[in-house]
N, C-alpha and C positions, 0 to 999 in steps of 0.2 A: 561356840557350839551352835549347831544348829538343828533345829529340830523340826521335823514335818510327819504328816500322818502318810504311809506306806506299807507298803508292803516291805518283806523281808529280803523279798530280790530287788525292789526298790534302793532299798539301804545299801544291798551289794553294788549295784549298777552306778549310784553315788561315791562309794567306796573308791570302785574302779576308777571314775573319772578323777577323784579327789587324788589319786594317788600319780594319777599323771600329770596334774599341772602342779603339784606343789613345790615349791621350791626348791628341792633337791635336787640334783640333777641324776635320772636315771639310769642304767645301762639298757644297752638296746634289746637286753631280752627281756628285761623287767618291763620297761614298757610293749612289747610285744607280747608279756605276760598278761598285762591289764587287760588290755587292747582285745585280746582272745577270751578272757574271761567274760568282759564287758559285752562281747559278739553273741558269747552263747546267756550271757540272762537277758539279751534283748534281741533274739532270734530272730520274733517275728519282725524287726526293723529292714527297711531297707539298706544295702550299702553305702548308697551315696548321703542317708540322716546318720546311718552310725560312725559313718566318716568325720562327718559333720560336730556329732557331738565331741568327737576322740582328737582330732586336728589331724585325722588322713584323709589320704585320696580313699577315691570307690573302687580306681585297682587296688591300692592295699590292705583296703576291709574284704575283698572280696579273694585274696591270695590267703588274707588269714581264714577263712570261710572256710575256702576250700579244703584246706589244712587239716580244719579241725573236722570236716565232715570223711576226709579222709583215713582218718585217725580213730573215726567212729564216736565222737567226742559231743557231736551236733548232725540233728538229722536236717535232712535238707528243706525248707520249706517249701509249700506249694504255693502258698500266697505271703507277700510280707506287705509293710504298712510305707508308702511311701513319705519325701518332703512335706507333698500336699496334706498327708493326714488320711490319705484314702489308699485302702487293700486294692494291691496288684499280684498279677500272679509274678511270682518267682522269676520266670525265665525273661520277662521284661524287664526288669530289673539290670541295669548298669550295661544296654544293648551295645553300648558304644565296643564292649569288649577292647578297651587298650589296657596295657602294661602298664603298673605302677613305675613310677620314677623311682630307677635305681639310685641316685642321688639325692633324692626330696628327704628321705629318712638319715643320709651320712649329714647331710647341709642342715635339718632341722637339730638333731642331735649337738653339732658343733657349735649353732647358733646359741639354742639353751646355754648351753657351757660357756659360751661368750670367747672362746677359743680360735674361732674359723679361721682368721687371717692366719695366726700361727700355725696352723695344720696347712693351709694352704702356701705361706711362705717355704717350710721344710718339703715342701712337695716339689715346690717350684727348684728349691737351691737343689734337689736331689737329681731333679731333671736334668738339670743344669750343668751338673756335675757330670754325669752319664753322656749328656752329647757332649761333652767337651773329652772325656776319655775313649769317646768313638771317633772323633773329628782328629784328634791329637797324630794318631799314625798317619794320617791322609795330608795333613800337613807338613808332617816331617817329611813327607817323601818329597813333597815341592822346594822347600828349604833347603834339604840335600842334595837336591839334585843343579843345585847353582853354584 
């Protein structure tokens, strides 16, 4: 157990982190459950620390952001607290504007789980299977034809 002096959203924002790295392995809305909870008790954070603390990119703190600011859930801030430790305004924040890796969350997911090759093997023999049922008539027609 561990115990430290806090606050009450402190505790929560512990909670959340606590609940994403423990040993179980989560499903991906439950961790997108924390991950959004975690966003709105530490609002004034920026993307790229909240990222940081949670093990996302700063596009996908900042798709879940959006989300919940859309949803009415969290108002938008005008200033947040960057890496450095020092208030910036909001719209500085994460100017790169790129797109989270659609991938980065299927690959971390599988990793946890210690699964990936296997997901990736059935993927590969499934391919595999499918260009050969496409190639299969294109071939016959050459074999037939001698």
């Amino acid at each position: 157990m561990i115990v430290a002096k806090g606050s009450v959203q402190d505790a929560l924002g512990f909670a959340c982190l606590a609940n994403l790295r423990h040993g179980k392995a989560l499903t991906r809305e439950e961790k997108k459950k924390a991950i959004c909870q975690y966003i709105k008790l530490n609002s004034k954070l920026s993307n790229r620390l909240i990222g940081d603390h949670v093990g996302k990119s700063e596009g996908t703190i900042r798709l879940y952001r959006d989300e919940l600011i859309d949803m009415g859930e969290l108002k938008p801030e005008e200033k947040v607290i960057g890496k450095d430790g020092k208030e910036q305004l909001a719209e500085k924040v994460g100017a790169q504007n790129y797109a989270p890796d659609p991938f980065e969350e299927w690959f971390t997911e599988h990793v946890t789980m210690g699964d990936v090759f296997d997901v990736l093997e059935k993927e590969l023999l499934r391919l595999e299977t499918d260009f050969l049922a496409k190639l299969s008539p294109i071939l016959s027609m050459f074999t037939s034809a001698t």
